[in-house]
N, C-alpha and C positions, 0 to 999 in steps of 0.2 A: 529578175532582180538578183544583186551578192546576195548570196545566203548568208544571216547571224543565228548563229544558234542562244538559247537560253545561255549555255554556261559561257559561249563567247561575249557575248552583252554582259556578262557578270563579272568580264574581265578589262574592261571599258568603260569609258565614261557613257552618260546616255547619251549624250551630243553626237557622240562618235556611233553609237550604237542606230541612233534615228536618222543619222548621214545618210549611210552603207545601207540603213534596208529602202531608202529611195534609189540605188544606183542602179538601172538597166543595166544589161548585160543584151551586147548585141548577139541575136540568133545564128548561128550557122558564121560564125565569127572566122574562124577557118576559111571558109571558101567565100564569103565577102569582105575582108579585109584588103584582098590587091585591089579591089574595085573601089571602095572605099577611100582608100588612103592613095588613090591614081592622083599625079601633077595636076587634072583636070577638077578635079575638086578641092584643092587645097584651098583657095579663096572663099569658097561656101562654109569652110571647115576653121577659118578666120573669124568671118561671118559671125558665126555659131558661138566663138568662143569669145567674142569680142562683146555680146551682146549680154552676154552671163556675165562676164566678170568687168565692164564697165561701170555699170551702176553701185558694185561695190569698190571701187578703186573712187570713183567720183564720190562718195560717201566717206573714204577713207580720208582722202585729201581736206575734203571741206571740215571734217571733224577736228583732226589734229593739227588744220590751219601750217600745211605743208605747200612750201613753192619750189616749183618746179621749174627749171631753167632750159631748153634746150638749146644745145648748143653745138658745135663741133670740133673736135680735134683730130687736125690733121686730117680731115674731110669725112669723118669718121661721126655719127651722127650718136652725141651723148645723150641725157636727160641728169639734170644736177639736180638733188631731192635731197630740200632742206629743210630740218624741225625747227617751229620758230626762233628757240635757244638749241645754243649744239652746249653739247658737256664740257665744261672744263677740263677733267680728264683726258680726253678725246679732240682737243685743242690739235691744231694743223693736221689731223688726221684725217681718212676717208677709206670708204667701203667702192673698191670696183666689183659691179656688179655685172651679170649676166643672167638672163631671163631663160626662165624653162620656156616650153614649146613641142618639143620632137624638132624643133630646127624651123618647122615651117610655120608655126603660130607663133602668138606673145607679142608683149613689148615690154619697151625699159622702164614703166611706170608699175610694172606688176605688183602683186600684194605682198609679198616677199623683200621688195626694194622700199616700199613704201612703210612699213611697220618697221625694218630695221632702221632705217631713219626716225622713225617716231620713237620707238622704246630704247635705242640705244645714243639718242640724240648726236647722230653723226652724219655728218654729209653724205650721201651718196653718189657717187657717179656713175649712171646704168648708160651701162654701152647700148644704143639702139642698132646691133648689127644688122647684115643683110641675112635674108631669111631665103629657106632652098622652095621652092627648086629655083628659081632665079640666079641663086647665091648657090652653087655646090661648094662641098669639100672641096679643098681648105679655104675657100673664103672668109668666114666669116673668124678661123682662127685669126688669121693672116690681117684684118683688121683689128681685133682684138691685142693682136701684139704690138699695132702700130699704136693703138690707145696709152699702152703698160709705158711702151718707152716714153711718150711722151710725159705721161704722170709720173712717173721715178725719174724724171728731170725739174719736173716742178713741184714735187713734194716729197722726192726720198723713199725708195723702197720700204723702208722701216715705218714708214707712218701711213702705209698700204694695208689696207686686209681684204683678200678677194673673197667674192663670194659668187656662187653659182651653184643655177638648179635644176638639177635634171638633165635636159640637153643642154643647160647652160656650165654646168659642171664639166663637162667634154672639152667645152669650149677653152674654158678656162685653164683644165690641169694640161691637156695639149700647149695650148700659147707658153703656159710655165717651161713645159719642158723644150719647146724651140727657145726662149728664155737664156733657160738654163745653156742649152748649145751655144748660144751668145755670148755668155761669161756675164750676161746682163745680172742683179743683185735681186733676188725673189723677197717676194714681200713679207710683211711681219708674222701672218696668221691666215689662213684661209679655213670657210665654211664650205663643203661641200652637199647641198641637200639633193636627199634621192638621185644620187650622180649618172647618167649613164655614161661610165667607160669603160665598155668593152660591147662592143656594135658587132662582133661577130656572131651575135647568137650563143655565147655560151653563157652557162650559169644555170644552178640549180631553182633559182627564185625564179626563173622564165618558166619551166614547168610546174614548178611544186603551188605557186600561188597565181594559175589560170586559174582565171572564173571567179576571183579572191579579191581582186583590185579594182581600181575605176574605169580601168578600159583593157582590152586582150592584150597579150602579147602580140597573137598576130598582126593585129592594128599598127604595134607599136613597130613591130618590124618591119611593113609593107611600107609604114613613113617614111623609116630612115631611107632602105633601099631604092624606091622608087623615087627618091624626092635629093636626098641630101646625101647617098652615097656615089661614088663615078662608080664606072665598070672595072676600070683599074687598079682599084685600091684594092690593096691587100687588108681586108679588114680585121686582121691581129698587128698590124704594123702598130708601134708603141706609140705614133701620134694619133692616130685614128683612134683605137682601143687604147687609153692609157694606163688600164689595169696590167698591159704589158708590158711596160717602160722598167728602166731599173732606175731606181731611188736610192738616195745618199743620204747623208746626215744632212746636204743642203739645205733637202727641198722643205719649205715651209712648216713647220707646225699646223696642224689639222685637225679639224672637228668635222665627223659623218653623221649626219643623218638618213637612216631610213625607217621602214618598217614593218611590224612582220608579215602585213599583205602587198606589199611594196615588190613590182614585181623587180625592182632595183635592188632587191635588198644584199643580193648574191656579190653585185657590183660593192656597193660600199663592203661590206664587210672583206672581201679579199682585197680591194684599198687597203682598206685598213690592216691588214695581217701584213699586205705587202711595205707600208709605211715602219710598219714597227717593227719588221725584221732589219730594215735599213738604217732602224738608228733615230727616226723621225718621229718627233712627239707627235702622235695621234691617239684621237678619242670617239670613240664608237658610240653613235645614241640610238639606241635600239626601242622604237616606239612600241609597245604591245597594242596590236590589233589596228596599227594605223596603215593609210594607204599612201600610194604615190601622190607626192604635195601635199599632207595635210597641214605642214606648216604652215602655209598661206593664208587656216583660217583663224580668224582676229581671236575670236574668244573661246574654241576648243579646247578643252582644259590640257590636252595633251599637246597643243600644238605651244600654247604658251607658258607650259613649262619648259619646252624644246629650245623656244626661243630666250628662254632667260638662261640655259644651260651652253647655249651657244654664245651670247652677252659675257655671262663669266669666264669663258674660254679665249674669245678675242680678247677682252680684257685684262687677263692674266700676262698679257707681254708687255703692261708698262711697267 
């Protein structure tokens, strides 16, 4: 199991505290992780996660009486996720969305696309991309960009706010910055939760909080590589890792999320330094003692403080 210590629980809510002392910790994580995370179990690994977090997404929907549209653009397979009333405020606007995973789980209905449409009463558009190993690099950017253009033709970059988590974060600041190569108009605000950009393996939060977070490092790395990296990719190229990229005063306004057992934490925060040298309103939300995704859960005191700090922040550009 994560270890909490006493004075760590005293620095967390209990919610958060009685989480983490149920989380396994797989044994010998190290040397079974390629085996683990092989292309041959990635559907068992589907499976698994589909089975945990369905009944709370069917719970979610039924509760806050949210409908859900699928549809497609430009062949591109969306999910539109609507609160019964949208906001005034937030009138012709919309959230593009991108689902966490590691790439090769998830879908567009996750708890994250679903509650920002519930509490911030705004439409959502959750891109349901293609998922690896099926789908490698750059697939599933390369549909994602095809989504972007088609919605900043039918709604206006300005009344866009992306959002993306995790691997869906990748997704997302990549497609911006082929975007950007475009002369295409980047959107009004974007969320970035627990992001991974930068897939090389570097970063101080990949070692310093093993054995700290909801699943290894090593885990997380055997996914990518084996599943959603080519062999050819340079994995520092600025679209692959986009903590690489060089940034302007263009690129969007930005809010991060991570946290401090978040083995992403390394990632957002050099975003973030790298945003703010560029010129680029950005805001760092630094959770104490939270993990990879706790945003996701509904009533966490920490996550829906998170989520109302991130509301203020899209919000602030009308």
């Amino acid at each position: 199991m994560v270890t909490v210590t006493a004075s760590q629980k005293a620095s967390i809510s209990p919610e958060a505290a009685e989480f983490l002392s149920k989380i396994p910790m797989i044994p010998f994580a190290g040397l079974l992780s390629p085996y683990l995370a092989s292309s041959k179990r990635v559907q068992g690994l589907r499976n698994d996660m589909a089975t945990k977090v369905s009944p709370n997404e069917e719970d979610l929907m039924a509760r806050h009486n949210l409908k859900l549209t699928p549809t497609k653009i430009a062949t591109v397979p969306v999910l539109i996720i609507e609160p019964p009333t949208l906001s005034s405020e937030h009138e012709g606007k919309i959230i593009l969305n991108f689902f966490g995973g590691g790439f090769v789980m998830g879908s567009a209905r996750e708890r994250a696309a679903l509650l920002m449409a519930t509490e911030m009463r705004i439409r959502v558009y959750s891109v349901e991309y293609s998922k690896s190993p099926e789908t490698r690099y750059p697939g599933a950017r390369d549909e994602a960009l095809t989504v972007y253009r088609q919605l900043i033709s039918s709604f206006g970059a300005k009344n866009i706010y992306g959002m993306g988590s995790s691997a869906g974060g990748q997704i997302l600041v990549s497609m911006l910055l082929i975007a950007r190569s475009e002369k295409l108009p980047m959107p009004a605000r974007l969320f970035l939760c627990t992001p991974a950009l930068d897939l090389s393996g570097a970063g101080d939060s990949l070692v310093s909080n093993e054995g700290r977070d909801v699943m290894p490092a090593s885990f997380l790395s055997a996914i990518v590589k084996q599943n959603y990296q080519l062999d050819t990719v340079d994995v520092k190229d600025s679209y692959y890792s986009p903590v690489y990229a060089d940034y302007d005063a263009s690129f969007p306004p930005t809010v991060i999320s991570v946290g401090t057992r978040d083995l992403f934490l390394s990632d957002g925060v050099r975003m973030y330094w790298k945003l703010r040298e560029a010129g680029v309103e950005a805001e760092l939300l630094v959770s104490e003692g939270m993990w990879h995704g706790f945003n996701w859960n509904e009533t966490l005191p920490e996550a829906v403080r998170l989520r109302r700090c991130v509301r203020e922040f899209l919000a602030s550009s009308l």
